[in-house]
N, C-alpha and C positions, 0 to 999 in steps of 0.2 A: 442552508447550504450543507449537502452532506460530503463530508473529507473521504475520498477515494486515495486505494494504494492500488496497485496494479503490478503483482507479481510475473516473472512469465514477460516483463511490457517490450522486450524488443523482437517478441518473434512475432510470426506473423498475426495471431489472432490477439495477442497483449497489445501489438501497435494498433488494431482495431477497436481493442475498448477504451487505450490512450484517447484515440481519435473520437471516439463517441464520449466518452467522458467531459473531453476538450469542447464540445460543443454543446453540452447539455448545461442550461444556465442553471438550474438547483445542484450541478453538482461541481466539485473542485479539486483536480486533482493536485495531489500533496505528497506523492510518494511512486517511484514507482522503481523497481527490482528488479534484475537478470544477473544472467551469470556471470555477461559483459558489462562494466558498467561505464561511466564520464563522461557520456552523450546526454545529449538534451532529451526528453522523452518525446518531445513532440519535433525534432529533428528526423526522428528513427520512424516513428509514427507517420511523416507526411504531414502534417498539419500545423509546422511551425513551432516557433518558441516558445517553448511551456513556463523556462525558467524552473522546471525540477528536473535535475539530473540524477540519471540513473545509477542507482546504487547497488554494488552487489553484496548489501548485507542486510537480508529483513529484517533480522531483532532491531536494529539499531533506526532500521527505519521507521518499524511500528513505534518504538522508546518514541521517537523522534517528533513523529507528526500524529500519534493519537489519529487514528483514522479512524470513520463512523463504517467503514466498507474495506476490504480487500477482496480485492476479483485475482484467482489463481488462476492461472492461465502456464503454469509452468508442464512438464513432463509428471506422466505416472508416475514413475517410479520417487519422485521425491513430494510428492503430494503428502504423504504421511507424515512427513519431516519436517514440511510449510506448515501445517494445519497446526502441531504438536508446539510449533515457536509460535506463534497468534495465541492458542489457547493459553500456555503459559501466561504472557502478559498480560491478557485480557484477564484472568484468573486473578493475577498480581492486583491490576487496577482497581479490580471490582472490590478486592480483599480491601484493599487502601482506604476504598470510596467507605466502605461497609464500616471499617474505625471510625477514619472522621466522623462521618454521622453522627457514630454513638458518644462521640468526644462533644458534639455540637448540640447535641441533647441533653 
């Protein structure tokens, strides 16, 4: 099962990957972000109760649910600013994951 976030998820093309997300059985949405947030994702999306509510704060999202996927779906202009908070943590985990190991060796 690969863990999906879905930034961007209550406009209209983020409530479409909600929606194709929500359907697709290898995959499980776990996270999904906008600017507005305390709706259900699949409220907003058309497609029913997802049981993950929308949050409007990535960092805490990505922390939160360890995703295998983020689909950005949000505006241009802050594209550079999404991308710059993902790469951080994902940099952080990998740093973490890269200790352990050598702790476990």
């Amino acid at each position: 099962m690969i863990k999906v976030i879905v930034n961007g998820a209550c406009g209209r093309m983020g409530s479409t990957v909600v929606d194709a997300v929500m359907k697709d059985s290898e995959l499980k949405l776990v996270g999904a972000v906008d600017i507005v947030g305390g709706m259900d994702a699949g409220d907003k999306a058309g497609c029913g109760k997802t049981g993950v509510i929308v949050s409007t704060d990535l960092e805490a999202t990505i922390k939160e649910t360890n995703p295998d996927v983020m689909v950005d779906f949000t505006q241009p202009s802050v594209v550079f600013n999404t991308a710059s908070i993902a790469i951080k943590i994902i940099k952080k985990q990998i740093q973490l994951d890269s200790l352990m190991n050598k702790k476990l060796n």
